[in-house]
N, C-alpha and C positions, 0 to 999 in steps of 0.2 A: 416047129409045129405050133399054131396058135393057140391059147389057151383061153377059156373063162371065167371068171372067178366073179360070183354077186355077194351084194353084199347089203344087208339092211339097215340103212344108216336114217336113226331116228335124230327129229332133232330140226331139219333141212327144212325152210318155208318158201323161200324165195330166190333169187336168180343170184341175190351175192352168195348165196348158202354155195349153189349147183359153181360158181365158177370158184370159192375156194376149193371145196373137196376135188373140179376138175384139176386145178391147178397140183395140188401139192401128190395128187394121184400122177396126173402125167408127170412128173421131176421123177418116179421109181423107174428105176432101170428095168427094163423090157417090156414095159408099158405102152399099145401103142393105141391104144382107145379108150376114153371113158364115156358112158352113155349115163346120166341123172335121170331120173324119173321121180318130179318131185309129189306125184299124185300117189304112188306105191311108196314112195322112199326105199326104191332100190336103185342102188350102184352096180352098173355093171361095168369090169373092165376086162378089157383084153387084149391079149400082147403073148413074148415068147419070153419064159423061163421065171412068170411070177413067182412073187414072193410073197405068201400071205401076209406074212412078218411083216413086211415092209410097206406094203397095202394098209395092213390096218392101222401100222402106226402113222402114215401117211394123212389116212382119216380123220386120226384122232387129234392129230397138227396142225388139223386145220377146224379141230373144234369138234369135233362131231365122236358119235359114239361107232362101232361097227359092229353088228350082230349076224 
């Protein structure tokens, strides 16, 4: 079953910000979307069997904070 998890990641200005936090989001295991909104600075992702854990640290890997 699909899930969704957002997420408020301060920090993000621009198109390299949106395609790290894409990148190191889509490599988590059952990931199969991530949607940037760099106007709100929310992350949306979603996929089957997320892992906050592994989402946020995901995040934070590629620099950013996750609230």
């Amino acid at each position: 079953m699909a899930e969704t998890m957002t997420y408020t990641v301060s920090g993000m200005t621009c198109e390299h910000c949106t395609r790290a936090v894409s990148g190191e989001l889509g490599a988590v295991r059952g990931v199969a979307g991530v949607d940037v909104d760099l106007d709100t600075k929310l992350v949306t992702v979603t996929g089957d069997g997320l892992d906050d854990e592994a989402l946020r640290a995901a995040i934070e890997e590629a620099g950013y904070e996750a609230s």
